[in-house]
N, C-alpha and C positions, 0 to 999 in steps of 0.2 A: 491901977488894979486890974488883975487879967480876969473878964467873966470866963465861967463856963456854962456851956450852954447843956442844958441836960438833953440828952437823947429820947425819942421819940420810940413809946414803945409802938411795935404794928399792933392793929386792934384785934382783940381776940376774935376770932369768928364767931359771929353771932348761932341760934339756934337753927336759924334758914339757911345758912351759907351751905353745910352739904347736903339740904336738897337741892337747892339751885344746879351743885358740881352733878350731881346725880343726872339732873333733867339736860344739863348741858351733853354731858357725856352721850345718856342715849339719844337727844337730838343728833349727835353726829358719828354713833353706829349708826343709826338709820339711814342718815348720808349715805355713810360710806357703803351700806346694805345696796342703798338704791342706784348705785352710780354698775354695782356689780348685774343689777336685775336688768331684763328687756324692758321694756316702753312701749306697753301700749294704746297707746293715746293714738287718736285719729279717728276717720271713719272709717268702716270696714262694709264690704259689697256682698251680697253672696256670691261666688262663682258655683251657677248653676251646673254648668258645665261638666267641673271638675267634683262635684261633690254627689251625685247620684241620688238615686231615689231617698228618700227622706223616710227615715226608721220611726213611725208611731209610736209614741210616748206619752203617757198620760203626765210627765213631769210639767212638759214643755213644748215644744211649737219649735221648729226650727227659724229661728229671726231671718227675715231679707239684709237686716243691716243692725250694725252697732256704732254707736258715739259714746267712745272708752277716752274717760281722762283722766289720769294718772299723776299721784301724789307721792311725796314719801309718805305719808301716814294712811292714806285710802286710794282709793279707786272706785270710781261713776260707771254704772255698763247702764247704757240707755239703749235702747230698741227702738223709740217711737210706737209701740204698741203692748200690749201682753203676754208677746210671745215669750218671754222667761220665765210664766207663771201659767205657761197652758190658757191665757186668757185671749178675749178680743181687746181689752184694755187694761192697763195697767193699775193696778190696785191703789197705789200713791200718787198724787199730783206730781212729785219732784222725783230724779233719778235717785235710786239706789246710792248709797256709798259702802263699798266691802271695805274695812280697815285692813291694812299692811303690817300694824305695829302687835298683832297676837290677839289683838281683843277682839269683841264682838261687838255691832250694833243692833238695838234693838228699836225698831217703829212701830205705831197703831196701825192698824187698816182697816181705814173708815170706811172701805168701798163698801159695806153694806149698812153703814151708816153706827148709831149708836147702840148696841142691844143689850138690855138687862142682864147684869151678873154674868156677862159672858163679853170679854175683849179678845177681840183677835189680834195678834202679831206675825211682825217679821223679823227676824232675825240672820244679820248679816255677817260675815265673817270671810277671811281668806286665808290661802299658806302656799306656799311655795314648795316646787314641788320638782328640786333642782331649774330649770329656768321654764318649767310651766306654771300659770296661775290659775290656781284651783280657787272658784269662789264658789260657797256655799249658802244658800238660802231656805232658812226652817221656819213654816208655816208653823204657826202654834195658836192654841187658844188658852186662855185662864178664865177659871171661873173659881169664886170663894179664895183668890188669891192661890189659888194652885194651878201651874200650868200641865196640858195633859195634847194627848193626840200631833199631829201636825205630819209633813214631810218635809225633807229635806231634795231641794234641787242640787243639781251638782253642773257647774259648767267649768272644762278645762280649757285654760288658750294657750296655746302655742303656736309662737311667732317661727316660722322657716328663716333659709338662710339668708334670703334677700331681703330679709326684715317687711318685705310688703306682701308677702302669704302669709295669712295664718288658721290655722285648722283649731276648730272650738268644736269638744265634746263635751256631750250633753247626757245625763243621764238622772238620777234618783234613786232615793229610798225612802221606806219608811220609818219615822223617826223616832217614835214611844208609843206603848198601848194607849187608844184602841188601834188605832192604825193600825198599826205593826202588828194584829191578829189577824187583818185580813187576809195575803198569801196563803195562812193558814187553813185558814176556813172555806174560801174562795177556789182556792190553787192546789190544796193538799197538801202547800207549804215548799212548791214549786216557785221560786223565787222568778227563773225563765218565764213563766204564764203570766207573772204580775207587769203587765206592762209600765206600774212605777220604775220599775228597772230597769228596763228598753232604754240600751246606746246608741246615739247619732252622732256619726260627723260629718263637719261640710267643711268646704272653704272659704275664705272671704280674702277678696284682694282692695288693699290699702286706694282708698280713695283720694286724687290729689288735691283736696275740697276747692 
């Protein structure tokens, strides 16, 4: 007597299976995003030199050096100091990370330690800007669960052609009232007089660490 063997149906795809295809797919647009983007990863020098008197800005501080490391999903801009926050020292113990992938991160900053009904933050984020990278960082405070005040830093990098220059502008604004009344009030609402808005560039040539 001839068996037949009965056929084997595929299993229906469970309720996960198209998020899994989802998370796969944008893991490798991002790939393929970053394989298109520059790289900037390494250490970076100032060149004195070539970059001229330094434009006062109440955003920022023009940094002597950066240790940029580079992810598809984020990006680290370290300084060794304060200078991305107008400071002598850096508000976090850890670098920075700007995300790649459109979202935003957000951290506490304890540098002033824990204070009643009032948290301060930072909030990190980037975007691409044809092949410059624009990362942005907004100071903000919350208090009763609503956040209010803060600024926004703005530093743009672009890598030259020999991939070992790269020119970082630096600038600011103000982010939400109360801030963003002062120009007003201060300036007459002369955006030029509000040194949060003071542009600098310098150069920095690729370190062969």
């Amino acid at each position: 007597m001839k068996l037949h063997r009965r056929k084997r149906r595929a299993p229906f795809p469970g309720p996960q299976q198209p998020l899994r295809i989802m998370a796969l797919c944008t893991v490798l647009s991002l790939a393929a995003l970053a394989q298109n983007r520059p790289d900037f990863s390494g250490i970076w020098i100032l060149d004195r030199e070539h970059s001229g008197p330094e434009t006062v800005s109440w955003a920022s501080a023009r940094p002597s050096r950066f240790t940029i490391r580079q992810a598809v999903r984020g990006i680290s801009i370290d300084t060794g100091d304060g200078s991305l926050f107008g400071m002598v020292t850096a508000p976090t113990q850890e670098p920075l990370v700007w995300p790649l992938d459109g979202t935003s991160k957000t951290v506490i900053d304890h540098s002033l330690g824990d204070l009643l009904n009032f948290i301060r933050k930072i909030r990190t984020e980037a975007k691409w800007d044809g092949r410059k990278l624009v990362a942005l960082t907004t100071h903000l405070s919350e208090t009763d669960g609503k956040e209010s005040g803060g600024i926004t830093r703005v530093f743009v990098f672009e890598l030259l052609g020999d991939q070992h220059r790269m020119i970082v502008e630096r600038t600011g604004y103000r982010h939400n009232a109360p801030s963003k009344l002062i120009p007003l009030i201060m300036h007459h609402g002369r955006l030029e007089d509000d040194l949060m808005y003071a542009t600098d560039k310098a150069t920095y040539l690729k370190s062969p660490e």
